[in-house]
C-alpha positions in Angstrom: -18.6 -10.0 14.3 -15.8 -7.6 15.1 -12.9 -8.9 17.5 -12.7 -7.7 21.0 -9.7 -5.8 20.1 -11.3 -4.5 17.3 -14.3 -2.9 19.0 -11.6 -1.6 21.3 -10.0 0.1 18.8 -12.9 1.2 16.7 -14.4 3.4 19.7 -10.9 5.1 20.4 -9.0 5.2 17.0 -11.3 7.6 15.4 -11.4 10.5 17.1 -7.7 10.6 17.4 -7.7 10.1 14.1 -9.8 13.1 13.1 -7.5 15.3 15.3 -4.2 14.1 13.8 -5.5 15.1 10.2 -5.0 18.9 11.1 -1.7 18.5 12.3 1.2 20.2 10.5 3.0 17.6 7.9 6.0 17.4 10.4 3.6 16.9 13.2 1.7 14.4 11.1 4.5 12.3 10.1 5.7 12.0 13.4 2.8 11.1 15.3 1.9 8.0 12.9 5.7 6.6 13.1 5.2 7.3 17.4 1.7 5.7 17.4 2.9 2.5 15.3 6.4 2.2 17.2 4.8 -0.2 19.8 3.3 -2.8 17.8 5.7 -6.0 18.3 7.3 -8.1 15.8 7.0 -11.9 15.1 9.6 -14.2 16.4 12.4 -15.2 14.0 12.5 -12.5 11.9 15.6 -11.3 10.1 15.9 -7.4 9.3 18.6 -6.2 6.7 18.8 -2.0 6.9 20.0 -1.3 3.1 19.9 0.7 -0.5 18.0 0.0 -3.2 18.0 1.9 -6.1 19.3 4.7 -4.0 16.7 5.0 -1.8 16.7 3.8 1.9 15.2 -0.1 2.2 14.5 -2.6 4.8 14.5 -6.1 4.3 12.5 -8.9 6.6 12.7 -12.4 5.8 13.5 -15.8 7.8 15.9 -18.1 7.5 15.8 -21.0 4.7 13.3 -18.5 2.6 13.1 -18.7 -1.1 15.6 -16.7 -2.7 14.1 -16.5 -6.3 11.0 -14.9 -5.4 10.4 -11.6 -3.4 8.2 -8.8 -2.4 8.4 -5.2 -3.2 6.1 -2.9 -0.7 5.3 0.7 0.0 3.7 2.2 2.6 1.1 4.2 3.2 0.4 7.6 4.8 -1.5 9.8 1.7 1.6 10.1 0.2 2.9 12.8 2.9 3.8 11.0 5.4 4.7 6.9 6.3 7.9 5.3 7.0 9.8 2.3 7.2 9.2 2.7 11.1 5.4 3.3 10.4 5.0 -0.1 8.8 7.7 -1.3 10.8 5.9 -4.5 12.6 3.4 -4.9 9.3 6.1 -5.6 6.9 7.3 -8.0 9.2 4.6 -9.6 9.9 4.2 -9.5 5.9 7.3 -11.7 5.1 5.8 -14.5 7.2 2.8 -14.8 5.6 3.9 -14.9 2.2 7.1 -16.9 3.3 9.5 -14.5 1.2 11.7 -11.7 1.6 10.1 -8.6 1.9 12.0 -5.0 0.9 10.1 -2.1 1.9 11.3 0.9 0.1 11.1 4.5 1.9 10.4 6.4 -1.4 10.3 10.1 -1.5 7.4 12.2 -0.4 5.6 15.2 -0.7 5.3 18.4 -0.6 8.6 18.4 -0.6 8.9 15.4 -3.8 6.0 16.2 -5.6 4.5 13.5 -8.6 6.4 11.8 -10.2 9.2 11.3 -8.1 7.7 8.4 -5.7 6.3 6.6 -8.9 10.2 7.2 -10.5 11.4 5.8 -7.0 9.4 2.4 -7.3 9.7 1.6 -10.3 13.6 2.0 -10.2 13.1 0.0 -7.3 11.6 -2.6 -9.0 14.1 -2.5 -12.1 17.0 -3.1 -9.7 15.2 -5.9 -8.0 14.9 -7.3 -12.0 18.4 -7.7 -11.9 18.7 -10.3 -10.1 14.6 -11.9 -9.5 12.6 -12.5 -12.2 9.4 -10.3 -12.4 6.9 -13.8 -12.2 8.6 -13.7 -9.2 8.2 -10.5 -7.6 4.6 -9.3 -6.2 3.8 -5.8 -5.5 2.0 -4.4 -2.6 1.1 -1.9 -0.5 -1.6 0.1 1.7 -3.5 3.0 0.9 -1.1 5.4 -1.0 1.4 2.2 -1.3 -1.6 0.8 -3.2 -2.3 3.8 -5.8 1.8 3.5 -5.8 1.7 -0.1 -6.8 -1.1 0.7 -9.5 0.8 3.6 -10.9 4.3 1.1 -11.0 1.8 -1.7 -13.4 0.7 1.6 -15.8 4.9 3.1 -15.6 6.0 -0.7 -16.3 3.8 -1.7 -18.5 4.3 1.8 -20.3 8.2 1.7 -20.5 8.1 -2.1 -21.4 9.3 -3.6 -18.8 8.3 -7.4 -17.5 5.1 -7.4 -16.2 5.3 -8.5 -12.1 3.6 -11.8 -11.0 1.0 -9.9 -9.0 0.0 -7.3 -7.0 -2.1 -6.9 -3.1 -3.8 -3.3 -2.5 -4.8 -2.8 0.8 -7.8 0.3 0.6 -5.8 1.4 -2.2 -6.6 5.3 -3.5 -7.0 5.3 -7.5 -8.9 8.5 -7.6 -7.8 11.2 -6.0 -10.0 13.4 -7.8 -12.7 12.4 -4.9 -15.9 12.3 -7.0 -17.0 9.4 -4.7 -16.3 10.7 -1.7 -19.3 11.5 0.6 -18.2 13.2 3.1 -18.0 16.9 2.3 -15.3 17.2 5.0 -13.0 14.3 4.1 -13.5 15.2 0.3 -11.9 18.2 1.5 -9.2 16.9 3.8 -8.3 14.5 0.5 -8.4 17.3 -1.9 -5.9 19.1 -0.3 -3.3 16.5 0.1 -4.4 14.9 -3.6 -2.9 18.8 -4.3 0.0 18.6 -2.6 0.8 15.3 -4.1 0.1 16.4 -7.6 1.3 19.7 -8.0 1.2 20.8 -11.1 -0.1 18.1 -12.5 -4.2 17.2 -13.2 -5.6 15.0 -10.5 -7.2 12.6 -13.5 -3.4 11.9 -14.7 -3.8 8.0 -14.1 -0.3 7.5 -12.4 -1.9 9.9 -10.3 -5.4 8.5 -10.2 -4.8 4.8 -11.8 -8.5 4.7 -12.3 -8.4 6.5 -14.8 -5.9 4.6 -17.0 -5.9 1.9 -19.0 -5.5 -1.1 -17.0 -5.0 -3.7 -19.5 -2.3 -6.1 -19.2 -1.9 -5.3 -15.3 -0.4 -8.5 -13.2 -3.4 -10.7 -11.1 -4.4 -8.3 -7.8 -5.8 -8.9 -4.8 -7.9 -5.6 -3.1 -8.6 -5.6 0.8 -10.8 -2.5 2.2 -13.5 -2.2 4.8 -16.9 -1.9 4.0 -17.3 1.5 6.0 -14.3 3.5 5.3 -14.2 7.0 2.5 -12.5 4.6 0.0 -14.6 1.8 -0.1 -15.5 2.9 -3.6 -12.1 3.3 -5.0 -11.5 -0.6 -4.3 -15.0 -1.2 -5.8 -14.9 0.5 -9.2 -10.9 -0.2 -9.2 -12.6 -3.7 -9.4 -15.2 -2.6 -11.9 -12.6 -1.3 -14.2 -10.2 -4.0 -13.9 -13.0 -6.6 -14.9 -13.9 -4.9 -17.5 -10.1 -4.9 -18.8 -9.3 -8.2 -18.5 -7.8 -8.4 -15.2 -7.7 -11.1 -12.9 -8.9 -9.4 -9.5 -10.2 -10.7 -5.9 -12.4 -8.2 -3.6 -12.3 -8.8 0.2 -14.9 -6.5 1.8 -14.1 -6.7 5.6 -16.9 -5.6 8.0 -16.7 -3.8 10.7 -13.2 -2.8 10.0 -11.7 0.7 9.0 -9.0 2.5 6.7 -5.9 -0.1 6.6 -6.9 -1.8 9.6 -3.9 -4.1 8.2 -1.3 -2.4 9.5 -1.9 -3.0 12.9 -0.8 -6.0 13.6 -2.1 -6.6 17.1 -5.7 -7.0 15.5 -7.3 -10.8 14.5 -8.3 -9.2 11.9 -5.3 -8.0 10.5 -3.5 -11.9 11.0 -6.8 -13.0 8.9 -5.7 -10.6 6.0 -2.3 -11.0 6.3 -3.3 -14.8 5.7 -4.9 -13.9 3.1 -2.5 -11.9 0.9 0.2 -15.0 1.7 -2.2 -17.5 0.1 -2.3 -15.2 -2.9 1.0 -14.7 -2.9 1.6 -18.1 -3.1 -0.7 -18.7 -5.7 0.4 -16.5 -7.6 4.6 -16.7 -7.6 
């Protein structure tokens, strides 16, 4: 059964929600950073404000963490909008659970950075973050977008060559955004448009763009969160489908009585639960 915070939130989050989605970009992007400001951060955490691979970072980890292991994450927000601020209290929260550093990259988005240049900014990320950790060592993760990122940065790695990392979490990732399993006429819609924008002139099928639709052989052990009512429940299903069927170590956790990267905000049980699930992965995994 749902948390008391949770019901709370489930009878008041959507219809804002469904409001916001009409905004202008601008509008978009800066209501989500406004409405996630206020979430609070966990005692003893350390934040480091840097560059990584030219691209504005933040850091969070806690004293006496392991300095041979890390996590890379990106954020969510459909691949318009999302921030370092956004995920400000999640990626916080994030480090303590998986007891490492964790360097949340502010990649470039679109419209105005069409595909590829997010995928070109993680995975230049994560070749400066080679340099000095070894990729058994470095897990991958990230909500929503972030998670069709992170599946896009195992197809560009394992593409170019590069070292395989030692694992990956997708929280309701998006690997189609082609929305044939959509039902909702009107979100089909709504994602349509901003699978466009991302795309540009590129097909929605291309699987950087729509990972489900590439080969996923080789890819790193993953762990897939979702809730069982959201629009995307079925991209974190047949994502699991697929990856079975390639060889791929991969763990489903169906949530009920959740919503769309319920993760994120911090101030839910439910999201302490997952977050203690993705460290116990982590750990098995690095």
């Amino acid at each position: 059964m749902a948390s008391m915070e949770m019901q709370k939130f489930l009878s008041s989050f959507a219809a804002g929600q469904d409001k916001g989605k009409h905004l202008p970009i601008e509008d978009q992007r800066r209501n989500f950073d406004a409405f996630m400001v206020g979430l609070q951060l966990p005692e003893n955490i350390l934040i480091d404000d840097y560059t990584l691979a030219g691209r504005p970072a933040r850091k969070y980890f806690t004293s006496g963490v392991r300095e041979d292991a890390s996590l890379l994450y990106f954020h969510g927000g459909g691949h318009l909008s999302g921030s370092l601020d956004s995920h400000h209290s999640f990626a916080a929260h994030l480090a303590i659970a998986c007891g490492t550093a964790v360097n949340a990259l502010d990649y470039r988005l679109a419209p105005e950075h069409p595909y590829p240049a997010a995928v070109d900014d993680a995975v230049a990320a994560y070749s400066e973050m080679l340099e000095y950790t070894a990729s058994e060592n470095i897990m991958l993760a990230g909500d929503s977008a972030g998670g069709n990122l992170t599946l896009a940065c195992f197809l560009r790695i394992k593409r170019e060559g590069l070292p395989i990392p030692g694992c990956g979490a997708l929280l309701s990732p998006v690997t189609d955004w082609t929305g044939e399993t959509i039902e909702s006429a009107e979100m089909r819609e709504y994602s349509l448009v901003n699978a466009g924008l991302y795309a540009g002139d590129w097909p929605l099928d291309t699987p950087e763009i729509s990972p489900l639709y590439g080969d996923l052989t080789g890819l790193p052990p993953m762990l897939v969160q979702y809730a069982k009512d959201e629009f995307l429940r079925e991209d974190s299903t047949r994502l699991g489908i697929r990856a079975r069927e390639a060889g791929v170590h991969i763990e489903l956790r169906e949530y009920d009585e959740a919503f769309h990267v319920f993760q994120i905000f911090t101030n839910l049980p439910e999201s302490h639960e997952a977050l203690a699930e993705i460290g116990a992965f982590y750990r098995k995994h690095i």
